[in-house]
C-alpha positions in Angstrom: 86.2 89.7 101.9 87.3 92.7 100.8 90.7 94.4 99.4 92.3 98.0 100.1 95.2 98.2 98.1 95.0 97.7 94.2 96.2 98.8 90.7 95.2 99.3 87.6 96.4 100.3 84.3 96.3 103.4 84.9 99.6 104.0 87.0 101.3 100.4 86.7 98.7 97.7 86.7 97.4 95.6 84.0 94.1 95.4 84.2 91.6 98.4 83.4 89.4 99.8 86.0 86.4 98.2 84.5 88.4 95.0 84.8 89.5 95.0 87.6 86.0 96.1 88.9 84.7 92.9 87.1 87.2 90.7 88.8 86.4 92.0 92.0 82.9 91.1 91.6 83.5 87.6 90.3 85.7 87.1 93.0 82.9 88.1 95.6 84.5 91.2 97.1 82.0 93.4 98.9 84.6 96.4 98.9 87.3 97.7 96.6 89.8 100.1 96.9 91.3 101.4 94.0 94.6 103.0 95.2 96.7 104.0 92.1 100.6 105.3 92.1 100.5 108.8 92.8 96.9 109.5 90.1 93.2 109.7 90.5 92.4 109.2 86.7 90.9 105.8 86.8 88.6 107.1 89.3 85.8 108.2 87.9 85.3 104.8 85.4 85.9 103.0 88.1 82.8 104.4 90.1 80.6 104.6 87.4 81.3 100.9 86.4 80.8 99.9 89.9 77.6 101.1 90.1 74.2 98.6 91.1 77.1 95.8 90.5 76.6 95.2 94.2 80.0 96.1 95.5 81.6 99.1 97.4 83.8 101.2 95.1 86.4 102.9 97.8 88.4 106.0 95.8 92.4 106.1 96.8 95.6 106.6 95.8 98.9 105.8 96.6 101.6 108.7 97.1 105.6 107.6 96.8 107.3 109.7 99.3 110.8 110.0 101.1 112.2 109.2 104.4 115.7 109.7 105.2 116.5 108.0 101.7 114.4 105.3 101.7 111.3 105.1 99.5 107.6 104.8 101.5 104.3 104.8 100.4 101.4 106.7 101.9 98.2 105.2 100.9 95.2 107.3 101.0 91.6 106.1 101.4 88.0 107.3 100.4 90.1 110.2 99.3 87.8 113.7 97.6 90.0 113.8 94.8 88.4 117.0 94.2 89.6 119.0 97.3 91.8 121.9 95.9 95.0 121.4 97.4 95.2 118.0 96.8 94.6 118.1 93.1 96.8 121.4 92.8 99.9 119.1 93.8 98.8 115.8 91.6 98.7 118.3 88.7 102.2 119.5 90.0 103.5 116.1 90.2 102.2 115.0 86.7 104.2 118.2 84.9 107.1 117.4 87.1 106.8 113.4 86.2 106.4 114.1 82.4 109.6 116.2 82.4 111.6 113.3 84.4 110.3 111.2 81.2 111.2 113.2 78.4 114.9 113.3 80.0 114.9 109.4 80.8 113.8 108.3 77.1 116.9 111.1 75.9 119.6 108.8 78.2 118.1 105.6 76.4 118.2 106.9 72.8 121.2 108.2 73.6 122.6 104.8 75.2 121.4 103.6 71.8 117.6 102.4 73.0 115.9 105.4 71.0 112.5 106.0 72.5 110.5 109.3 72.5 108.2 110.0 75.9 105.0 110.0 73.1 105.9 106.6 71.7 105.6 105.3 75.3 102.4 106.7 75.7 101.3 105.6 71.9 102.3 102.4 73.6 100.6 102.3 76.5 97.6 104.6 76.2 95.9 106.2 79.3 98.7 104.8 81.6 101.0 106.9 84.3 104.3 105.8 82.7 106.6 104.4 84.7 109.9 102.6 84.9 108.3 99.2 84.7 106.2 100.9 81.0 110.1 101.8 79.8 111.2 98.6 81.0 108.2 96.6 78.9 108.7 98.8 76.0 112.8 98.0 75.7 112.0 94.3 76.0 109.3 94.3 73.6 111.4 96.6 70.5 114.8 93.8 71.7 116.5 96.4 73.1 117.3 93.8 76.4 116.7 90.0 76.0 114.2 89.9 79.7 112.0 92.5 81.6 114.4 93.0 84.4 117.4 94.0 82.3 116.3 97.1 81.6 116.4 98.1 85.9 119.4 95.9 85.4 121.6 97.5 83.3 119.7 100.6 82.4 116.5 102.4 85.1 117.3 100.9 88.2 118.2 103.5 90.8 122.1 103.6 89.7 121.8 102.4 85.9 122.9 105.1 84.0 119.6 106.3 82.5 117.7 106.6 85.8 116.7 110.1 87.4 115.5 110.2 90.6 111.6 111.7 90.7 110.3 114.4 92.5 109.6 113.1 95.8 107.2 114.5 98.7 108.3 113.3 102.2 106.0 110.8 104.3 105.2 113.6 106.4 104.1 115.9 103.2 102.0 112.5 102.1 100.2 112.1 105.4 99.2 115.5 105.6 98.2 115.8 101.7 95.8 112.9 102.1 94.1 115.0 105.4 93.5 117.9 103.2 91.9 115.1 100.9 89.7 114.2 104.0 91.0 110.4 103.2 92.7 107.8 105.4 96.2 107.9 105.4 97.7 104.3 105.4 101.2 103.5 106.0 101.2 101.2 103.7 103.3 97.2 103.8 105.9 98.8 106.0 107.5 95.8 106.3 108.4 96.0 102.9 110.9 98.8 103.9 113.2 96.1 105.2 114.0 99.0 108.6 114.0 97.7 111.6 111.1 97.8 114.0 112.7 100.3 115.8 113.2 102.4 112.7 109.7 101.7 111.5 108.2 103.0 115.0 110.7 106.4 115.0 108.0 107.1 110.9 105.0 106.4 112.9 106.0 108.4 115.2 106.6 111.6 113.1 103.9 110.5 110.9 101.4 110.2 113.6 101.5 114.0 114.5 100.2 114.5 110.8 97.6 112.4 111.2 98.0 109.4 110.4 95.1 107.0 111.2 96.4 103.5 109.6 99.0 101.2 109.1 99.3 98.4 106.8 99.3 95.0 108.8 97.0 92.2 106.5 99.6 92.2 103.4 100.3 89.6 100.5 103.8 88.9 101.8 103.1 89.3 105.6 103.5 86.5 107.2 101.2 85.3 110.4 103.8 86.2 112.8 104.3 89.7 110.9 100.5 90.4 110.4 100.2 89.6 114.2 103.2 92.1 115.5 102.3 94.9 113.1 98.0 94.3 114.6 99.8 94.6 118.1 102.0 97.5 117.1 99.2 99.6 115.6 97.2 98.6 118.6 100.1 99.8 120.9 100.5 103.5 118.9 96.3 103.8 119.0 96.4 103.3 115.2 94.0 101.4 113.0 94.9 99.0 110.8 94.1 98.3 106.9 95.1 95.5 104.5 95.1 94.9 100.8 96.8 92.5 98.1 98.8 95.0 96.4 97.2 93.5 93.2 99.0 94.4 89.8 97.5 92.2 87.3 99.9 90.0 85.2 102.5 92.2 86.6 102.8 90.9 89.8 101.4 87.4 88.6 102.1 85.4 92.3 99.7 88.1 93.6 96.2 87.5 93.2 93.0 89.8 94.1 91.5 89.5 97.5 93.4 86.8 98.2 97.2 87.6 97.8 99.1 84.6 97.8 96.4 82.7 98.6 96.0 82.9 102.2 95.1 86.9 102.1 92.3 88.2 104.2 90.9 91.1 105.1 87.7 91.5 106.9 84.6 94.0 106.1 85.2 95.1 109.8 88.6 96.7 109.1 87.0 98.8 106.5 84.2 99.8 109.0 86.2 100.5 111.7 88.1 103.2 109.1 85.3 104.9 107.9 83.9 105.4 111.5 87.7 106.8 112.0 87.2 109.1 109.1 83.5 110.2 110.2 84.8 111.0 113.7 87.9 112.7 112.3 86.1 115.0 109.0 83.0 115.0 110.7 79.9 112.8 108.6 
């Protein structure tokens, strides 16, 4: 058993990488993929921990892109975080991010929530903040009486101190990952709640960028949607992947490996990737 699609706390999970490796291994996962929001910095512990523990340590991320207004995520496998281009736009994206921050805490403090962007990070140390790290943080100083308040009344996409991120599109993600020499992965596109008309229209346009995967083995798929997304990807000469979307004690119904409990994905859909990739890069 294996998993392709996890967090830690390093974008918006809450377990470390060395936890989370840990759990893996408990769990008797032969292959993780560590696929963080939109950073690469748990990377590197995460690969040395891994090391002679006896499981396969698969480097990712996950980009949050646009399409025609809707919110998609390209995930990106066995990535070289090191390739130029790719880690000329994360260190783009993380300026760009930080300034989004600052401005979000000033709408709080000024909405009477005062919070600076450092005591966020004092807070929650070597973590990508996000919404949910603002959301946490108000609960935890009383600011709003349950987590989801804060999207509620304050972050969510039309509360009053939300600002939109910079945003690649799902074309842009695709085509980032390639110069990455990873995998791109559409990832749980039925999550997306389009149509599967609409949802064959981005494969379509994503295809021509190169993408090699879509998401069908997902926590919240379904065995009738797991089956029509194998047959779709089948039908558009894609591959398939399949991971838990683990967040730790943030996403507490969703465990590692197994999802909801009936989550599996197979060693062979990994191998079938990589061959993808060697073909594709060349070995």
């Amino acid at each position: 058993m294996i998993d392709l699609h996890t967090h830690t706390n390093c974008s918006d999970g809450s377990d470390s990488p060395e936890e989370l490796i840990d759990k893996a291994v408990a769990k008797g996962l032969t292959a993780l993929a560590i696929t963080d929001h939109d950073t690469v910095d748990g990377l590197d512990r995460a690969i040395n921990h891994a090391k002679d523990k006896g499981i396969r340590l698969i480097p990712g991320i996950e980009l949050g892109t646009e399409y025609h207004g809707k919110d998609i995520h390209i995930v990106g496998l066995n990535i070289d975080k090191e390739a130029e281009e790719f880690a000329d736009y994360l260190k783009r994206f993380v300026e760009s991010r930080d300034i989004r921050n600052e401005k979000m805490c000033a709408l709080l403090t000024e909405a009477g929530m005062p919070v600076t962007y450092d005591e966020l990070k004092e807070t929650f140390p070597g973590s990508v903040i996000t919404r949910a790290h603002m959301a946490r943080y108000l609960f935890m100083k009383g600011y709003t009486t349950y987590l989801k308040e804060a999207f509620e009344r304050y972050i969510g996409d039309q509360g009053p101190c939300y600002l939109p991120r910079e945003k690649i599109t799902a074309m842009e993600g695709v085509a980032l990952i390639r110069k990455a020499k990873g995998i791109p992965v559409l990832a749980h596109p039925l999550l997306y709640k389009m149509s599967w008309d609409r949802i064959e229209e981005l494969v379509d346009e994503l295809i021509p960028e190169g993408l090699l995967a879509m998401e069908a083995v997902y926590s919240t798929n379904t065995s009738g949607d797991e089956a029509r997304s194998r047959q779709f990807a089948a039908d558009k000469g894609i591959l398939i992947s399949g991971g838990s979307d683990y967040h730790g004690v943030v996403k507490p119904d969703i465990d590692l490996g197994t999802g909801r409990g009936k989550l599996y994905v197979d060693e062979e859909i990994l191998e079938k990737l990589l061959e993808k990739q060697k073909e594709v890069y060349g070995s």
